[in-house]
C-alpha positions in Angstrom: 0.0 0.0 0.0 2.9 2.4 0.9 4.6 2.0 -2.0 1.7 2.4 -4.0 1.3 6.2 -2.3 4.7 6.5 -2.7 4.5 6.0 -6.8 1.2 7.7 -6.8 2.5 11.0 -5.6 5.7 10.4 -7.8 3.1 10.3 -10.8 1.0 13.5 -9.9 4.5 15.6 -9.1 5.4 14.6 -12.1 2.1 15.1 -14.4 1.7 18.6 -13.1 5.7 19.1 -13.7 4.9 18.7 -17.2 1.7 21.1 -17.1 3.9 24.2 -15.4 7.0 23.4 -18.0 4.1 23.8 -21.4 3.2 26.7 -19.9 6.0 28.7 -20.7 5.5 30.5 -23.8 7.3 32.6 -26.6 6.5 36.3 -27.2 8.1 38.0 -29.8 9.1 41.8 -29.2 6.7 44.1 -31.3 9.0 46.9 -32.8 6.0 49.1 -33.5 5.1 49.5 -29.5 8.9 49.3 -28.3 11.0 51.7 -27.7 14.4 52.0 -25.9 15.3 55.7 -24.6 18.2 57.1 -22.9 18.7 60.5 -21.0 21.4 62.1 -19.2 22.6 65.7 -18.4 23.6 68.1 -21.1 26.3 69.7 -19.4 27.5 73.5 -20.4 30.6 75.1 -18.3 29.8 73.9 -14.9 26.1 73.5 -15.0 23.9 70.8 -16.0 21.1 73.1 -18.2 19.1 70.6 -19.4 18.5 66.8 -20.6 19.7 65.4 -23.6 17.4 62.6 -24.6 17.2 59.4 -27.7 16.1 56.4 -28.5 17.3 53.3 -31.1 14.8 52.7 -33.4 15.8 49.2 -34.5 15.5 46.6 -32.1 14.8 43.2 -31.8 14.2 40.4 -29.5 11.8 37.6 -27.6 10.9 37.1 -24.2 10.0 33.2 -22.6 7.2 34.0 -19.8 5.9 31.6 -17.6 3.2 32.6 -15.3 2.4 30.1 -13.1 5.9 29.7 -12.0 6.8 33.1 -12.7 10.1 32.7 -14.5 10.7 33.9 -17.5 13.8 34.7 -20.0 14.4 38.2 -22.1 16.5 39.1 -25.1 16.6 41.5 -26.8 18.9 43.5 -29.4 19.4 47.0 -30.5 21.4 48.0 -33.5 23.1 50.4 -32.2 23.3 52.8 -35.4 19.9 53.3 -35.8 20.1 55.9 -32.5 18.0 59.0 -33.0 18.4 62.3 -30.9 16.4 64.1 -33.7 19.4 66.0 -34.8 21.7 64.4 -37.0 24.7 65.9 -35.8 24.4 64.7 -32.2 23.8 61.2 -33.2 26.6 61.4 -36.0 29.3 61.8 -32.9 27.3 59.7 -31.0 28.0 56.6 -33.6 31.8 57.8 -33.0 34.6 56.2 -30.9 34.3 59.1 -28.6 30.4 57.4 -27.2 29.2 54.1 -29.1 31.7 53.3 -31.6 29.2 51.5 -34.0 31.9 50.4 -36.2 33.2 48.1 -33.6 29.8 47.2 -32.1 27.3 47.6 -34.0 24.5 46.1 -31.1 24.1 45.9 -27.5 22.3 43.0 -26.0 20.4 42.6 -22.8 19.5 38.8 -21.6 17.9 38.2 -18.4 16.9 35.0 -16.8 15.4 36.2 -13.2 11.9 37.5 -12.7 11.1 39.1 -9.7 7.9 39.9 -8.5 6.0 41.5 -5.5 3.0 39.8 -4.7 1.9 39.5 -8.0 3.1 42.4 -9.6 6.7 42.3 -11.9 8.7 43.8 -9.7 12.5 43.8 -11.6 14.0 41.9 -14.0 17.9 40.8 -13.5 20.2 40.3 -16.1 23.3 41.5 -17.9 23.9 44.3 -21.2 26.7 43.7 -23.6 27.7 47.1 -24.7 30.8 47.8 -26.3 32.2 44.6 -26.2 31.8 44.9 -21.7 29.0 43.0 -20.0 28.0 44.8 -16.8 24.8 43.1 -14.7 21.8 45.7 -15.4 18.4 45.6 -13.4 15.4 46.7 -15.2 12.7 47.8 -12.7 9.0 47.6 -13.8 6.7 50.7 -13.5 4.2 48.6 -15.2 3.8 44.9 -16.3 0.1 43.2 -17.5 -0.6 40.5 -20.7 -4.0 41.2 -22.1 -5.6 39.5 -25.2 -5.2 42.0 -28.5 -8.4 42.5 -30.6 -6.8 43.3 -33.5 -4.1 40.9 -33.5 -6.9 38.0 -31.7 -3.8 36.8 -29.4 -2.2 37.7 -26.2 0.3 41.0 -25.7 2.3 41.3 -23.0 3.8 44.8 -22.3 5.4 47.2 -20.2 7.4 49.7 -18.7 10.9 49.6 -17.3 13.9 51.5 -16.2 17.5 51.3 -15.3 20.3 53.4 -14.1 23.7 52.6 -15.7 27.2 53.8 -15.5 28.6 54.4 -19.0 32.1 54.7 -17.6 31.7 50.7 -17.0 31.6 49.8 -20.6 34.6 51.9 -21.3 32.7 55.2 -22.4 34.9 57.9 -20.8 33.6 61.3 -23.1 33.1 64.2 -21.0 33.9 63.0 -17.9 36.9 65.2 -17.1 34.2 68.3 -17.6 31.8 66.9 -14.8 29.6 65.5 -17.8 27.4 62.8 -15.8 28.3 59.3 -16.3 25.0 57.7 -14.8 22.8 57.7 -17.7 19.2 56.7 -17.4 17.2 54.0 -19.6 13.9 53.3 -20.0 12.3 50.7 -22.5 8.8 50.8 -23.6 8.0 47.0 -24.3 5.3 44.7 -25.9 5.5 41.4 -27.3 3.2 39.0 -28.9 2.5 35.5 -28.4 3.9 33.2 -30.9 2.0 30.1 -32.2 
């Protein structure tokens, strides 16, 4: 009798194993409704006057989302030449060695493995951006996080908003710094992603 318990709870451990593993599922990032912006102080003499703002405008990427277990897996790619200040000469010297270098690295990639979540809101997502040739860990904290089902599309979006705080001097981008330019420059990344068949 006790080892038929015994194989009987082995068999329903295993049985619902299998129903939170198919679960999981594939979104693929939605380039129309994503956006990835950066800002940080425009520094003249010794004053910060204002904020210097952009965005990349080709991108991307997938995200694996599990709800029930709450895991999930993000990746996604910018190419890093596509960065748009809306004035061509700022994002001309931002392409250069002196900030990006796109010649030498044409993307940056951030991956993440770790959800975390607070109750059952999406708190942060941990993980790691490869910029410049350097990966640095990177920490995307959620303002916003929901999946709802699209009408137009008839299938499910999931979407949100996030932002991070990095230090540019990390992946080797020095420009400025001598004149008090800021090296803490903030991101933020508008996302949505649909569900895949």
């Amino acid at each position: 009798m006790r080892k038929y318990l015994v194989c009987a709870v082995l068999g329903v451990t295993s049985m619902f194993a299998g129903i939170a593993q198919a679960q999981t599922a594939t979104y693929k990032i939605d380039p129309r409704h994503t956006f990835v912006t950066f800002e940080i102080g425009h520094r003249v003499g010794n004053m910060d006057l204002s904020t210097n703002r952009g965005r990349w405008d080709r991108k991307d990427g997938t995200v694996k989302f599990d709800k029930v277990a709450r895991t999930g897996q993000v990746d996604i790619t910018l190419e890093m030449a596509s960065i748009n200040t809306g004035t061509e000469a700022f994002d001309k010297h931002l392409r250069t060695a002196d900030f990006f270098d796109v010649e030498k690295h044409p993307t940056a990639r951030f991956t993440a493995d770790r959800f975390v979540f607070n109750s059952d809101q999406l708190a942060q997502v941990v993980g790691s951006l490869t910029l410049m040739g350097k990966v640095h860990p990177l920490t995307l904290h959620a303002q916003r996080f929901g999946c709802v089902e699209n009408p137009m599309l008839k299938r499910e979006v999931c979407g949100g908003d996030f932002q991070a705080v990095l230090d540019r001097t990390l992946f080797g981008m020095e420009y400025g710094i001598p004149r008090g330019v800021a090296k803490e420059v903030r991101l933020t990344l508008q996302v949505e992603a649909i569900l895949q068949d």
